[in-house]
N, C-alpha and C positions, 0 to 999 in steps of 0.2 A: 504494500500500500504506500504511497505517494508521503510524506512526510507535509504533515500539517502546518498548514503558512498563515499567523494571521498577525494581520495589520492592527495596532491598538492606534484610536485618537491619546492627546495627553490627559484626555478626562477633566472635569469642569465640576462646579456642584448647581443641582437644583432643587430650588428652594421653592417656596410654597407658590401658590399662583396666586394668591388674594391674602392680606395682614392676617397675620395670626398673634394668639396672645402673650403678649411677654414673661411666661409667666416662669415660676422653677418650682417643679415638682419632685415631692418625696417616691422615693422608691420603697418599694414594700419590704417585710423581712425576709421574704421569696430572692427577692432582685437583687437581695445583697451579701449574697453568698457569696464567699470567695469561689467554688468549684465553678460561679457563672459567668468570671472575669472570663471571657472566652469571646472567640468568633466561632458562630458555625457556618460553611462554608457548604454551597450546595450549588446543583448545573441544573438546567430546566430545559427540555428540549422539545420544541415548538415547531408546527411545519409551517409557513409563510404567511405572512398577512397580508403582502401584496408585491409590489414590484420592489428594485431595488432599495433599502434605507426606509420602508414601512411598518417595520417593525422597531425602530430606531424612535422614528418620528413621534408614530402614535404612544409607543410605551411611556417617552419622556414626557411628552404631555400629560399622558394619566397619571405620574406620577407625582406630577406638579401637581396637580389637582389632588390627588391623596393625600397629600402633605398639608395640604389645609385642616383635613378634622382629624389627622396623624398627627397633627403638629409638633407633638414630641419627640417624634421621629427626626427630625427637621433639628433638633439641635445639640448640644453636647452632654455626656457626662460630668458632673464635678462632684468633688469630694468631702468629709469632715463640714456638715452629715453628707451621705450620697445623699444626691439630687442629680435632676435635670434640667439644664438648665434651656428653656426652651428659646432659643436663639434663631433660630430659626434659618439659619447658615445653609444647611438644605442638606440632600443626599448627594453620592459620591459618584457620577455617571459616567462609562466609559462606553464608547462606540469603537465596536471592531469588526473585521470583515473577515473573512475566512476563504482559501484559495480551490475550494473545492465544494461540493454538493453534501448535502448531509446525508444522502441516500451512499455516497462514496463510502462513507466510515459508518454506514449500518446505524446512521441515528445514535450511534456510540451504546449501542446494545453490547456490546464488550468494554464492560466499563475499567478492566484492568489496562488498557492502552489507552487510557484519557489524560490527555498531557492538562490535566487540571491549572498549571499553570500560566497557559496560552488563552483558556477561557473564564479564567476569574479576574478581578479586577484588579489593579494594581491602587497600592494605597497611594493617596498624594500627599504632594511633597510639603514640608512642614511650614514654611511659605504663604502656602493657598488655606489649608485648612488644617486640623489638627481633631485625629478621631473620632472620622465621620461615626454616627450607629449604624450607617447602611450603607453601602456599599454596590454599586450593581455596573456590570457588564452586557453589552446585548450582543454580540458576536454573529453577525448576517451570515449565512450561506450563500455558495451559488445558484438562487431560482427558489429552493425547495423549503427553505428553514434558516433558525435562528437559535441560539444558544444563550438566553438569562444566566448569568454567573453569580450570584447571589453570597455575599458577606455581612452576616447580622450580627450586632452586639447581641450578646444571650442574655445581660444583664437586663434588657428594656421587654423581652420578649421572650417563652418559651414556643415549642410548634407550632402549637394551635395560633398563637399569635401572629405570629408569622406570616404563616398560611390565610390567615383574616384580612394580615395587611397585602398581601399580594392578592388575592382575590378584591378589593376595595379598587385598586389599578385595572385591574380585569375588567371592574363591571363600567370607570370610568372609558378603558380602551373600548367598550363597546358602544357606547354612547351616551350610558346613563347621569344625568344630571341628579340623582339621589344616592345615596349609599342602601342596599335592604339593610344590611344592620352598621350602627353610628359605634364606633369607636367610643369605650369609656375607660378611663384612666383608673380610678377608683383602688388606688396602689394601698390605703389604711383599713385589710379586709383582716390584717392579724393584729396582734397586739407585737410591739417591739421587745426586744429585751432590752434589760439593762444595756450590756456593753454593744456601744453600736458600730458594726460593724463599717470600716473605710471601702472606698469603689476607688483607692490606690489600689496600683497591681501588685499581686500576692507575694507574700514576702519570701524568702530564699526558699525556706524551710516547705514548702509549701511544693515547689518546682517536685519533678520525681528522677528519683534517683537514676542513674543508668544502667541500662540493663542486660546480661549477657547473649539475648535474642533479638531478632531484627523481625517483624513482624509483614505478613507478606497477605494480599487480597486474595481473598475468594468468593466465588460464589454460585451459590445454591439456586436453582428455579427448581418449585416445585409446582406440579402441576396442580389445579384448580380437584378435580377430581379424588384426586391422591389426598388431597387435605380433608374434603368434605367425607372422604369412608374412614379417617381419622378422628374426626372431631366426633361423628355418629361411633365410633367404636367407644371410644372416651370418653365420650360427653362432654368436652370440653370445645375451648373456644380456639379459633385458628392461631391466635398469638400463644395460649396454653401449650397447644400441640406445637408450634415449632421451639417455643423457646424448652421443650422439655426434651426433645429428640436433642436438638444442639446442647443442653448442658450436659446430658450423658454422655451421647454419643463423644466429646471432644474432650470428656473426665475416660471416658476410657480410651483413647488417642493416645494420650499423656500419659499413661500410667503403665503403658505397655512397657515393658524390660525394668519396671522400676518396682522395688520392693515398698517406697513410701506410702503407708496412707494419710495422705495432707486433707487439708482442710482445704475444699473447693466452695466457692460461693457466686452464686447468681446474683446482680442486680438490673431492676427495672425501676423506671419512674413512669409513678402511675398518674394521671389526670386528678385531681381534686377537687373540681370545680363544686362536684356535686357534695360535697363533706364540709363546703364554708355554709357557715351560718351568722347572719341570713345570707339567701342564695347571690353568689353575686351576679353582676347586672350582665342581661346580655350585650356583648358588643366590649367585654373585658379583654385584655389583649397580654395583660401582663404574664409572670411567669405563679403557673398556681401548680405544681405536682409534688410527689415524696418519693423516698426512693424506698424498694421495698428489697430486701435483702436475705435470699435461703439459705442458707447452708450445710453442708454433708459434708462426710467423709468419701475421700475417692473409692476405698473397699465399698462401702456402701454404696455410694453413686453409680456405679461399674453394672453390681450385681443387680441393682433393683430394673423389678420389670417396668414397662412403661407407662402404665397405668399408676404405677407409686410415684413416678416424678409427678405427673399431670396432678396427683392430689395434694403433692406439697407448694405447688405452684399455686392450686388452687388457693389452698389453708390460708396463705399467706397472704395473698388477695382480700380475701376474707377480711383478714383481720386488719384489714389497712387502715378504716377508721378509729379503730383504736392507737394505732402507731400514731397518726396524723394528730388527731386528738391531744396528746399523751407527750408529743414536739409542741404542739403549739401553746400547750397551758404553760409552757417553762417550769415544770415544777421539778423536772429531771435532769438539772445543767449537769449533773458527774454522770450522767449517761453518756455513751461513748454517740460522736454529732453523727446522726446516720447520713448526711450527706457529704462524707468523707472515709468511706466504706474502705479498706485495706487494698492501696494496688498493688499488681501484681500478676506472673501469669495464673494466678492462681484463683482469680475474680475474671466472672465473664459480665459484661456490659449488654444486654439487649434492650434494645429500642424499637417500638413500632411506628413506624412513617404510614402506613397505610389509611391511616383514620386521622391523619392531620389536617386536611385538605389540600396539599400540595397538588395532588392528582386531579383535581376540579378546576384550578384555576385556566379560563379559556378568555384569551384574549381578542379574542373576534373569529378565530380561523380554528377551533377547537381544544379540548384539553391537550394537557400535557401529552407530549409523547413516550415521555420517559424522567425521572426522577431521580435524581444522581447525587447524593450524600458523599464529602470528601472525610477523608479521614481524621479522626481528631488530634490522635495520637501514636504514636508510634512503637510504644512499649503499652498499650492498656488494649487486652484482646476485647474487641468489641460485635456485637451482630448486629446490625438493621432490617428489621422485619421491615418488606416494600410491597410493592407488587410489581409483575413483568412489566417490562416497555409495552405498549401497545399496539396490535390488538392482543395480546398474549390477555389466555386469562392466567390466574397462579398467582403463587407467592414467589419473590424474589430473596435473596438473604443472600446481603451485603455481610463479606466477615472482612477482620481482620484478627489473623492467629500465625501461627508458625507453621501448621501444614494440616487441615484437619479435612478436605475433599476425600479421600480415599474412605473415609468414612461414612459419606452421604452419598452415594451413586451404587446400588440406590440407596433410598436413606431406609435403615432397617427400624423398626419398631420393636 
């Protein structure tokens, strides 16, 4: 295949299209984790909105436009207390072109040969601006498509957030003069603690150690069929079913030629929206989840059949309003902070992208074509539960681990 050519502008920022209010808002106790000092970095792959630079054009308009009842969006971080300070300086836009057809590279359905650094955005120069919350790239095709390169502060915004505010451009890029749902800020849904936590970047100790393993992409398509004689055998839910096949299946990977039985553990973060009281408002954007955390022993993980992961998966689920509950009253600060969970190869991270709305958002010419999560880290074995590129039906599963495919082909129960 032809080696990928593409042209970046120097990128510009844009800012709201009508006054927005000056204002600086508190971040939640959610938003001010240090684990959220983070960018999450994602590709969006689109087939053409029109002739050349149509996708360019209309996107940046609707974003201007978004940025009016986003306004938050539109301006900076500050610290000591975190806040936002809403400035309204604007987002971070890069227009680039691409020397080929997006049918050429298969719509980047082989997402291991995605030069992610060619389609995400380049930060700008400290000059112009100084840590935009957003960041976006639009990267035109020859005729056929376009490639969204997407950089979000996680601090202002978890998935569903996200996915709300890209959908809000969506509905502008098609014409709409209203939002269906209005953006609400409403960041004071917990009680703070005492010591308040700074949105300075996280201190040394904090960084992760280096590690003797170099962590390398795989991934999983399971078919649509294969899941649902799973979920009817189990009774469980399609996120149950894969993240319990991947924690076994990759507990006994690892443990092959080894006498250790270590301590292996799962984490997820689960949605919370529905556990605040009172319920918050729709059209909340911020960051609301908890992380929920299993753990076994690899002997035991190895030998249980699969229907015993699926029920600890379950259990723990279960019991999330109690964990949730139980963080938020503060009355157990010598509890060890569950959102600082032990890393290690020995912690597996899954995530579900399938139910964020990433996959909905259609800019005039249809949804997405494909959904592409870049890596966070490089030493923390991660999964992302997706779904196929399109029209595929199935689940997709994004990993990153040290070799664990010869395990899932086919994937054994």
């Amino acid at each position: 295949m032809e080696e990928l050519c593409v042209a970046k502008s120097s990128g510009s920022l844009v800012p709201p299209c009508a006054p927005t209010p000056p204002d600086t808002l508190h971040l939640s106790r959610i938003d001010r984790l240090p684990a959220l000092r983070c960018n999450a970095r994602t590709l969006h792959v689109f087939e053409a909105l029109g002739p050349p630079g149509a996708a360019q054009s209309i996107i940046l308009q609707a974003l201007s436009k978004a940025l009016v009842p986003y306004y938050p969006l539109a301006g900076r971080l500050i610290s000591n207390p975190p806040q936002v300070q809403c400035s309204g300086e604007g987002v971070w836009f890069v227009e680039a072109s691409a020397n080929c057809t997006l049918q050429s590279v298969a719509y980047f359905e082989d997402v291991t040969s995605i030069p992610f650094d060619k389609l995400l955005p380049h930060h700008p120069p400290q000059t112009q601006a100084i840590d935009p919350l957003v960041l976006m790239q639009v990267t035109e095709f020859e005729g056929d498509g376009f490639v969204m390169g997407l950089t979000f502060c996680h601090t202002i915004c978890d998935g569903l957030g996200a996915a709300q505010f890209l959908n809000a451009i969506a509905e502008f890029a098609r014409g709409a003069h209203q939002l269906t749902i209005s953006p609400v800020w409403h960041r004071d849904f917990l009680p703070q603690p005492q010591t308040i936590t700074s949105c300075t970047p996280p201190p040394a100790n904090f960084m992760l150690p280096p590690a003797d393993y170099e962590l390398e992409q795989a991934n999983i398509d399971i078919p649509l069929h294969h899941i649902n004689q799973l979920k009817q055998q189990f009774l469980a839910s399609t996120f149950e079913i894969v993240a319990a096949i991947l924690w076994r299946n990759r507990t006994k990977a690892i443990s092959l030629g080894s006498s250790e039985n270590r301590m292996m553990k799962l984490v997820f973060f689960a949605n919370c929206r529905h556990l605040v009281q009172p319920p918050l408002p729709k059209g909340f954007y911020g960051n609301c989840f908890f992380p929920v955390t299993i753990s076994a022993y690899s002997d035991t993980l190895s030998k249980a059949e699969m229907g015993e992961v699926v029920k600890m998966i379950q259990e723990a689920k279960a019991n999330l309003g109690n964990e949730f509950a139980d963080w938020v009253s503060i009355k157990k600060e010598e509890k060890e902070d569950p959102f600082a969970p032990p890393l290690g190869y020995g912690t597996l991270f899954v995530s579900e992208w399938g139910k964020l709305g990433f996959n909905q958002v259609d800019y005039g010419k249809g949804e997405a074509v494909h959904v592409v999560p870049m890596q966070g880290s490089s030493i923390i074995p991660v999964a992302i539960v997706g779904t196929m590129p399109r029209p595929n039906k199935g689940i997709r599963v994004m990993t990153w681990t040290i070799s664990i495919t010869s395990s899932f082909k086919p994937i054994p129960t």
